[in-house]
N, C-alpha and C positions, 0 to 999 in steps of 0.2 A: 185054258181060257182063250179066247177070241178075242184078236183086235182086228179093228176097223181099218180098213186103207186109209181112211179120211185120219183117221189119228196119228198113223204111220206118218205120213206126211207130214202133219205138223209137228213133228217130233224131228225130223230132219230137216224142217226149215227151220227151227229155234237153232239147231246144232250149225247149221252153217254160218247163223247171224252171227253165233258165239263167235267162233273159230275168225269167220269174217271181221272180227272187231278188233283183232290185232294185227291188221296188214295197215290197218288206218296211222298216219303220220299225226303225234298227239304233241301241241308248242304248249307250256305252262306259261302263265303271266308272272314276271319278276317284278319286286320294287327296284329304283336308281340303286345302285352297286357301289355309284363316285359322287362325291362332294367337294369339287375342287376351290382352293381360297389363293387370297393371296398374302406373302408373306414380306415382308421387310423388317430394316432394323439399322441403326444410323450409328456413325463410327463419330465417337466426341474427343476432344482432345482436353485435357488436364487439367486444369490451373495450375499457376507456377507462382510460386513467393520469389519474387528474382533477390530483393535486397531487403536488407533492413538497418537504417543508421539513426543515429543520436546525437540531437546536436545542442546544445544549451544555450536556450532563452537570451540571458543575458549579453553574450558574445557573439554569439550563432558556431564556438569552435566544438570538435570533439571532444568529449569531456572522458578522460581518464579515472573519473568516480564520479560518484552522484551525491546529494547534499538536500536533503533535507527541508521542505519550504522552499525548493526551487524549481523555475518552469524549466522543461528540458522537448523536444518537438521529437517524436518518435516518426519516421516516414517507412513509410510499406512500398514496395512496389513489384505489381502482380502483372498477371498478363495469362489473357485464356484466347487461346486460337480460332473460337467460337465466341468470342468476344464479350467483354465485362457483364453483360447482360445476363449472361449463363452464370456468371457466379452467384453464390446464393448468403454465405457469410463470409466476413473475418474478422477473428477475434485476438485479440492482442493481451499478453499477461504478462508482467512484471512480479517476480517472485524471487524471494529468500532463500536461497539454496544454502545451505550451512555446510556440507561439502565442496561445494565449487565446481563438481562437476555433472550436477541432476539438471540437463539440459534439454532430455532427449524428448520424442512426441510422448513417451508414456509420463514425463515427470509434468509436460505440461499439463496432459489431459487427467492426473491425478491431483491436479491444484482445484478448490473450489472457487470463487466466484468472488471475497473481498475481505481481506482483514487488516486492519489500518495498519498492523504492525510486519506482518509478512506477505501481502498479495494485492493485486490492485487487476482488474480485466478492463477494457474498453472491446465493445463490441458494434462493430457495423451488419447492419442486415439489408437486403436491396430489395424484400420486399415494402419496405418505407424508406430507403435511402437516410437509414437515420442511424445514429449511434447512442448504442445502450450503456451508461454508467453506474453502477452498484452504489448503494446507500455509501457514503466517500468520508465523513469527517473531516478528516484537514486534508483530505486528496482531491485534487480537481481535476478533471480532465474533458474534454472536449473534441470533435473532430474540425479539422481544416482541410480544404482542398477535397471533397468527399465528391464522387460524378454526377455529371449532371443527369435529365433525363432523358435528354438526346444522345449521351453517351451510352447511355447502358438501351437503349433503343438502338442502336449503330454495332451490328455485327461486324462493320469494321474496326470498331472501336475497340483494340486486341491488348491495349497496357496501360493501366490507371496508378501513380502512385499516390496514395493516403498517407497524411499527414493528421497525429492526432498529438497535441498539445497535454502535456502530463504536469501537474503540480505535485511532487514527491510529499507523501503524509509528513507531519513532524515526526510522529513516532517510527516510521518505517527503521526497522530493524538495522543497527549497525553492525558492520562484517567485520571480525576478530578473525581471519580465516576463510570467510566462505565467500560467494555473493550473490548479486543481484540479476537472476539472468530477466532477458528480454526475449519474449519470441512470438511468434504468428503463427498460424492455423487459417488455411482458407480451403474454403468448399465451392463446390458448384451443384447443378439441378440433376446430376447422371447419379450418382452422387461422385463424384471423383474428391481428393481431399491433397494437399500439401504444407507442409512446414519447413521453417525454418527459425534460427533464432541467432540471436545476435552475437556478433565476434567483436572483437581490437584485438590488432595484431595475433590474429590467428589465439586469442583466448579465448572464451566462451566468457558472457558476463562480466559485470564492471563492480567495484566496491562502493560500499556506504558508508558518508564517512559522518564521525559522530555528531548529535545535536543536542544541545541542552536551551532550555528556557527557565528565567526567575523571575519572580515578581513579589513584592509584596501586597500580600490579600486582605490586606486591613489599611490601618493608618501608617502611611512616611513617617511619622513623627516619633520619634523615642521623646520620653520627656523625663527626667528623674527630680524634678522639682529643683528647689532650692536645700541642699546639705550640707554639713558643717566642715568644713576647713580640717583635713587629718583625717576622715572617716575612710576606714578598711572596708574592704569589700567583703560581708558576711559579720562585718562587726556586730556586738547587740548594741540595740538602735537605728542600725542603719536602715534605709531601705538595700534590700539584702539582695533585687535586681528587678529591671523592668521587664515585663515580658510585649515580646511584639503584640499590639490589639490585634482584633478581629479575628480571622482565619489566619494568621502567622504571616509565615513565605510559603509563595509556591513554587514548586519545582516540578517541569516537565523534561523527558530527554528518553532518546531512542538506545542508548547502552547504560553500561556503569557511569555511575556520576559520586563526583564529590561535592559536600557542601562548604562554602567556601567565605569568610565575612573578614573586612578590612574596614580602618577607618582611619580618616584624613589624621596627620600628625599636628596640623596645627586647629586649633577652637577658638575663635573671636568674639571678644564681649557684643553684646548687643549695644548698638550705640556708640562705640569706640573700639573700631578695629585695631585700633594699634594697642590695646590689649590682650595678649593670647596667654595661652596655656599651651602646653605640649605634649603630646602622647608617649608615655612611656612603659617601661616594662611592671617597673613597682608603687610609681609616683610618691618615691622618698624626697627627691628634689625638690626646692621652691617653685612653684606656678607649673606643678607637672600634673597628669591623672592617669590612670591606666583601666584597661577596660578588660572583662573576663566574660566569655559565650559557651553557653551550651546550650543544645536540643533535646536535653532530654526530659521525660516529663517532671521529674520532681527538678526543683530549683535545689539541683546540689554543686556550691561551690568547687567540691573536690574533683568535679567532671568537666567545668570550664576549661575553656583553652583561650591562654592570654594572647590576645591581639597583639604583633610588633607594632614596635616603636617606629620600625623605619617607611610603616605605612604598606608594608606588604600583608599578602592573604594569609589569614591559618583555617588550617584545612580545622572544620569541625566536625565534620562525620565524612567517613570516606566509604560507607555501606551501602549507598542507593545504585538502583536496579533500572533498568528499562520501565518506564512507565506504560501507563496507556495513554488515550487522547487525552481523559481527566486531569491526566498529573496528579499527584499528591501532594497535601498541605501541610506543614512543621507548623505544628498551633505551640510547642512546647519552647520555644524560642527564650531566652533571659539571658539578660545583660547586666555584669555586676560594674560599677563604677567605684574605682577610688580616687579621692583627692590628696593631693598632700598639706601638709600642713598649716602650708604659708601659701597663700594664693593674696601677687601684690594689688590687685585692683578686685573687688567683690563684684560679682554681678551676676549676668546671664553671657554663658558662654554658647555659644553652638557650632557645629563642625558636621561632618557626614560618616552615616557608617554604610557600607556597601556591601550587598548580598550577591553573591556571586555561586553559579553553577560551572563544571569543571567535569572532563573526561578523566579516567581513571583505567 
């Protein structure tokens, strides 16, 4: 077959374009490759619990135990290099260690939040510059001496010490062995965190020492009327014993307690003091009477315990236990009366009988 010069041609011009197409210098278009930023990051220094001491209310001295119903002034004193401002809490607990030696940050940070018989928290926060106190009972507490807002505005402001005023519960648990530590916990905004807790003489923690309250929850008055001249205590006929009215006694107390009843040795007629009577063991003598107690619920003579003569205490139960805030009430209370034979002026006699609580 035949071809054409004219085709030849462009047959050899396509072929040089070709060939020509790769001596051509070929630049691609890139996206940015770098996205450069800036970086920093700022060096904070600590917070520090530097001290912690206790000083009691009453005296202002350092108290060697604590007591129950008493103010005592706990003081903090901290210190952040970036000053108060950066701190963010500190929380302060008083707690019941029955070993003596669960002091450390894990025993604090395992205590919860308030129980009138073993814990108590006060807590400062510096976002309200305020102090937090848990539902408290018979425990008070308060902050004194707390920074101002120019202090915690003042990054120079590098050492603040707090002062928080403590009223110890009644019931707060008393130490047979263990005790009462004290200790702090502060934070700041990094979060950085430090503790400390309280020492005497190089111990950890102070003792509790014990507390009891009594009262009677009804009427003062015993009254056993008018009875005959000779009558025994559990005779038939007699009246066989008065029981305390109302709710009884009450007894409150933070350990073992005994319960405890005495009454005056001499009883004066009404109307003419210079007629008495005298307390005694059996009231066989002329112008004597003797008096017999128990708590228990049935009115059993054979369970009384005879009050001395000489006007001292008989223990009548020596079984009570730590209370709570409530206390518990002896509604079961009787008192036997006997007179003796011969009583030389007749009347109305009256004298005091006294309820007393007691460690044990």
């Amino acid at each position: 077959m035949q071809h054409s010069k004219a085709n030849t041609n462009r047959a050899m011009l396509l072929l040089c374009l070709v060939l020509a197409a790769g001596f051509f210098p070929f630049t691609p278009a890139l996206a940015d490759e770098e996205s450069p930023a800036t970086g920093q990051f700022g060096s904070s220094a600590p917070p520090q619990v530097d001290a912690i001491n206790i000083t009691a209310v009453a005296d202002g001295g350092i108290p060697a135990s604590l007591n129950p119903a008493q103010e005592y002034d706990i003081s903090v004193t901290v210190s952040d290099a970036d000053g108060i401002g950066q701190l963010e809490k500190l929380t302060v607990k008083l707690w019941y260690d029955p070993s003596g030696t669960a002091f450390t940050s894990e025993a604090f940070s395992s205590q919860g939040i308030f129980d009138p018989q073993t814990l108590m928290t006060v807590e400062w926060t510096r976002a309200d510059n305020s102090v937090y106190v848990p539902a408290n009972g018979s425990w008070r507490a308060y902050g004194l001496s707390l920074p101002t807002s120019g202090q915690l505005a003042n990054p120079g402001y590098t050492s603040h010490t707090f002062y928080f005023r403590i009223k110890i519960g009644k019931v707060a648990q008393e130490t047979t062995g263990g005790k009462w530590q004290v200790a702090a916990k502060l934070s700041d905004s990094v979060p950085y965190s430090d503790y400390d807790y309280y020492q005497a003489g190089g111990q950890a923690g102070l003792p509790m020492n014990w507390y009891g309250e009594v009262s009677l929850a009804g009427s003062d008055f015993i009254d056993w009327g008018y009875i005959a001249n000779g009558l025994r205590a559990g005779q038939s006929g007699s009246i066989a014993a008065v029981t305390v009215s109302g709710d009884g006694v009450y007894f409150l107390s933070n350990g073992d307690f005994q319960q405890m009843v005495k009454a005056s040795t001499t009883w004066y007629k009404v109307g003419d003091a210079s007629e008495t009577v005298q307390l005694s063991a059996d009231a066989t003598e002329s112008n004597t009477f003797a008096l017999r107690v128990s708590n228990k619920k049935a009115a059993d003579l054979s369970a009384a315990i005879v009050l001395p003569a000489d006007g001292s205490y008989a223990t009548i139960d020596a079984s009570g236990q730590a209370t709570g805030e409530s206390g518990i009430y002896e509604k079961n209370y009787h008192i036997w009366l006997a007179l003796s034979p011969e009583v030389s002026a007749n009347g109305l006699y009256r004298g005091s009988i006294t309820f007393s609580i007691a460690n044990r």
